[in-house]
C-alpha positions as a Markdown table, in Angstrom:
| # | Residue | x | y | z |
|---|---|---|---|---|
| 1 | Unk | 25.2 | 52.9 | -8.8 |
| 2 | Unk | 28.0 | 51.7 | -10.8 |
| 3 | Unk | 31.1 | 50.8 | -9.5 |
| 4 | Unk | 34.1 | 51.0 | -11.4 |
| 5 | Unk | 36.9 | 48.2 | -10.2 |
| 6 | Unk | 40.7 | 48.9 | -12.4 |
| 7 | Unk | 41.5 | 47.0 | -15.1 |
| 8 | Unk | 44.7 | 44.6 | -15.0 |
| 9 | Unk | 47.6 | 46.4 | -16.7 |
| 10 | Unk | 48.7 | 44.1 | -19.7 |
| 11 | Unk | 52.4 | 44.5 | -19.3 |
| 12 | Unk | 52.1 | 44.0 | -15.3 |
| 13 | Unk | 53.1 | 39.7 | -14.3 |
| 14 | Unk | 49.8 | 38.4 | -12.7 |
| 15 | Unk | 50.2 | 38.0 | -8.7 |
| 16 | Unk | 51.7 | 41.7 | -8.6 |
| 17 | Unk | 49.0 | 43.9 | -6.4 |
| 18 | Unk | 48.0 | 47.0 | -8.6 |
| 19 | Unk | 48.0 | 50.2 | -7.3 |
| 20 | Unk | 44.8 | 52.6 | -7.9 |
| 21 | Unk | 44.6 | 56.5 | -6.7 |
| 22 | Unk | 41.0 | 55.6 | -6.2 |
| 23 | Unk | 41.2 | 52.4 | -5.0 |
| 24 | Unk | 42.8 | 49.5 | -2.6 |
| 25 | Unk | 45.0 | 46.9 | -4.1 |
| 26 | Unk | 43.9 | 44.6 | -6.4 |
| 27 | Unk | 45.2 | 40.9 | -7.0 |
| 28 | Unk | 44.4 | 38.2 | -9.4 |
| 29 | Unk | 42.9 | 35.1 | -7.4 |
| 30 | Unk | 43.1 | 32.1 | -9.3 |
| 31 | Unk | 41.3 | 28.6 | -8.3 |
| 32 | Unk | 39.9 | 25.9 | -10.0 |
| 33 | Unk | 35.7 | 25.1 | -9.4 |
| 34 | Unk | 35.5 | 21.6 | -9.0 |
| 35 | Unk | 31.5 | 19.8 | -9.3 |
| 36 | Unk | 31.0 | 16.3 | -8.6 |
| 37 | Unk | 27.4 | 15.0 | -8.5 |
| 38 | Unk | 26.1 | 11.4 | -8.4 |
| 39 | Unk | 22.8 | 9.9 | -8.9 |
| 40 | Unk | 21.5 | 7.2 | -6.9 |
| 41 | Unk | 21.3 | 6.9 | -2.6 |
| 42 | Unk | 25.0 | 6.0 | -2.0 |
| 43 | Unk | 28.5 | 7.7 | -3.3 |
| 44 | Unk | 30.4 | 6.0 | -5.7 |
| 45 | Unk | 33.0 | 3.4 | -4.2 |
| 46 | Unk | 35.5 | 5.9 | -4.7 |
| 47 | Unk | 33.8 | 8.3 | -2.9 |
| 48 | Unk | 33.4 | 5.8 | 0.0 |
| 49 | Unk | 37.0 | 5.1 | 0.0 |
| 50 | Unk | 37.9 | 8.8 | 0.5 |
| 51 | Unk | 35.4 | 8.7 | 3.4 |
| 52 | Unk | 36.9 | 5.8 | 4.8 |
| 53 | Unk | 40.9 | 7.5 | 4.5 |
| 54 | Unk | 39.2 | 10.6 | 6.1 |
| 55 | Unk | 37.5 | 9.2 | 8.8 |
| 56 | Unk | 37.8 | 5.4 | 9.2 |
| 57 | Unk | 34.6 | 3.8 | 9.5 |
| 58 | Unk | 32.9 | 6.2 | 8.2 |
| 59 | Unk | 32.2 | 4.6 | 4.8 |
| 60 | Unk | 30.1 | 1.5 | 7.2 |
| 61 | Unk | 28.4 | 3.9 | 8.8 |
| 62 | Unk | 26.8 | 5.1 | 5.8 |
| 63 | Unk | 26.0 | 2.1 | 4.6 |
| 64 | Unk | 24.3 | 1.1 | 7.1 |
| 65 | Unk | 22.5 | 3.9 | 7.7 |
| 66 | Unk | 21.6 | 3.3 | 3.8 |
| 67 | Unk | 20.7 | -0.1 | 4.5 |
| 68 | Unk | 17.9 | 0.6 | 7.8 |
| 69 | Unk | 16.4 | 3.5 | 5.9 |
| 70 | Unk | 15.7 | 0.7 | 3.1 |
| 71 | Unk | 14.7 | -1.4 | 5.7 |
| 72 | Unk | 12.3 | 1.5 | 6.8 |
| 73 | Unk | 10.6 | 2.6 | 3.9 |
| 74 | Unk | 10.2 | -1.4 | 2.8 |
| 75 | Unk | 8.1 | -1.6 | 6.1 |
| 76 | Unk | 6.4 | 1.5 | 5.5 |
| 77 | Unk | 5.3 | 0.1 | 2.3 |
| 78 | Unk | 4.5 | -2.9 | 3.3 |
| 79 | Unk | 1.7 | -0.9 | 6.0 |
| 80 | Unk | 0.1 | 1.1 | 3.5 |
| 81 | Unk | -0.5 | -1.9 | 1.1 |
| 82 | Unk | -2.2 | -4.1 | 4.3 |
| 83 | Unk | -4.3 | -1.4 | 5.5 |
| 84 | Unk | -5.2 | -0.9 | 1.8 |
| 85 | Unk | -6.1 | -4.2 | 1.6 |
| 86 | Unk | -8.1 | -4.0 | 4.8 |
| 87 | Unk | -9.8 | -1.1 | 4.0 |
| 88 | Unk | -10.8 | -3.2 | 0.6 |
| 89 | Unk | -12.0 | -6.3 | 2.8 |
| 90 | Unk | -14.1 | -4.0 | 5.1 |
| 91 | Unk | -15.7 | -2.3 | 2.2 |
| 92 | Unk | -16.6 | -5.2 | 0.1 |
| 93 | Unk | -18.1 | -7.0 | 3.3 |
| 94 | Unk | -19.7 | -3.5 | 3.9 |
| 95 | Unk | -21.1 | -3.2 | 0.4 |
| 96 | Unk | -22.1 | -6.9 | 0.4 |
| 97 | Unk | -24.0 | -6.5 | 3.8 |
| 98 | Unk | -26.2 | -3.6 | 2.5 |
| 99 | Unk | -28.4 | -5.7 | 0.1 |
| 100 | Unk | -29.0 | -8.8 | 2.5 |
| 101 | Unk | -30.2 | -6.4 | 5.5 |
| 102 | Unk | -32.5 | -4.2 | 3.0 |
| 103 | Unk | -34.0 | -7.1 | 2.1 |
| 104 | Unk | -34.8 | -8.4 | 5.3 |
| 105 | Unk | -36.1 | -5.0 | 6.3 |
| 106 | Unk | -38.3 | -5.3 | 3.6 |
| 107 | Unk | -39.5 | -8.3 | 4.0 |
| 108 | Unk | -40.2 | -7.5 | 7.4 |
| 109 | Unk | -42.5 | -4.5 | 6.4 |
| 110 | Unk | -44.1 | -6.7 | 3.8 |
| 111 | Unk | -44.8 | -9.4 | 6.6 |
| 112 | Unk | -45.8 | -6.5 | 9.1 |
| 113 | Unk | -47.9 | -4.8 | 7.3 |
| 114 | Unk | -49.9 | -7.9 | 6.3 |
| 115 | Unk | -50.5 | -9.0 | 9.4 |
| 116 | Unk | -51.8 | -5.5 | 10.6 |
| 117 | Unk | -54.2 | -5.9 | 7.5 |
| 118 | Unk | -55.0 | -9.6 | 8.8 |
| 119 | Unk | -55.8 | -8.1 | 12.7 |
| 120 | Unk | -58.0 | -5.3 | 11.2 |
| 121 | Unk | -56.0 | -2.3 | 10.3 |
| 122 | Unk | -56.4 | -2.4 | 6.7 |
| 123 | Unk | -54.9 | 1.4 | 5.9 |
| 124 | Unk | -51.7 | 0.9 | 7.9 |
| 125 | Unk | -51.2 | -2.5 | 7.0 |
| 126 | Unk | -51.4 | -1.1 | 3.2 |
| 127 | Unk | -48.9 | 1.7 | 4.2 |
| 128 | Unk | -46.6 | -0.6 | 5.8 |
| 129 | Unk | -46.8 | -3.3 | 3.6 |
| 130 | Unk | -46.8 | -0.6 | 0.3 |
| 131 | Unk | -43.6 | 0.5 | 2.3 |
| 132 | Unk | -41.9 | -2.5 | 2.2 |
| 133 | Unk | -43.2 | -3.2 | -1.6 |
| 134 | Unk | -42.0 | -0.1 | -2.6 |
| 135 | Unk | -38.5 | -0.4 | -1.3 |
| 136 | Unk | -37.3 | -3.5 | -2.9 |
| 137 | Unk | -38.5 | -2.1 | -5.7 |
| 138 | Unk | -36.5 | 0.6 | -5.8 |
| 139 | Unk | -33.5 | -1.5 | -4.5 |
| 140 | Unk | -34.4 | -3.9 | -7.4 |
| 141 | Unk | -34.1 | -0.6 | -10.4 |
| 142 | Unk | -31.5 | 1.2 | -8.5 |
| 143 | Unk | -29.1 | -2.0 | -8.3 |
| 144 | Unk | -30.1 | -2.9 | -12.1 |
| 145 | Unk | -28.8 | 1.0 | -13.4 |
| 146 | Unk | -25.9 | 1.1 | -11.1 |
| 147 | Unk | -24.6 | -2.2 | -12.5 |
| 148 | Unk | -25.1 | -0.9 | -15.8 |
| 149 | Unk | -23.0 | 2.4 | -15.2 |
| 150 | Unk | -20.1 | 0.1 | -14.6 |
């Protein structure tokens, strides 16, 4: 549905109301659109100052306000990175750990298993001590492709 508004008679000053059988009065409106944009977390200084003649103190305020929310996100920041690097620490300790205690597991199942061989039990001292064999060879191969992967 279309709606048809008058046109502005040509020979009629602007700022005179028109008259419409069909419709109300219409008058011109003029204005002027004004943008103003700035990049950056504060206004310009000029900006500021027309905060400042508006409302005095203003302008400090939100500064300030600037100024503690920098303060914030700096401390923020500063978190992430130390967990970060904690969470590093933990890891590399973690990953460091791993070998040492396989190792001594297996050495312990080597040791075990020839001392049940030694006291008489010759197929679970083979099993145990197989065992134990068995894992640092694995550890030994699966260390040696993983490195090589990286």
């Amino acid at each position: 549905m279309a709606i048809d508004l008058p046109r502005p008679d040509p020979g009629r000053p602007t700022g005179v109301p028109q008259r419409d059988a069909a419709g109300p009065d219409v008058e011109p409106i003029g204005g002027h659109l004004f943008h103003a944009s700035w990049s950056g977390p504060l206004p310009p200084p000029s900006q500021l100052r027309e905060y400042e003649e508006a409302h005095p103190g203003l302008a400090e305020r939100i500064v300030v306000a600037f100024e503690r929310q920098v303060q914030q996100r700096f401390k923020v920041e500063t978190d992430i990175l130390d967990s970060d690097r904690t969470r590093m620490d933990l890891d590399y300790a973690e990953r460091r750990r791993g070998p040492y205690l396989a190792f001594v597991l297996c050495l312990a199942a080597i040791v075990g298993g020839t001392w049940a061989g030694v006291v008489g039990h010759q197929v679970a001292g083979s099993v145990i001590g197989g065992t134990g064999l068995a894992g640092l060879a694995a550890a030994f191969i699966y260390g040696r492709s993983s490195s090589e992967k990286h």
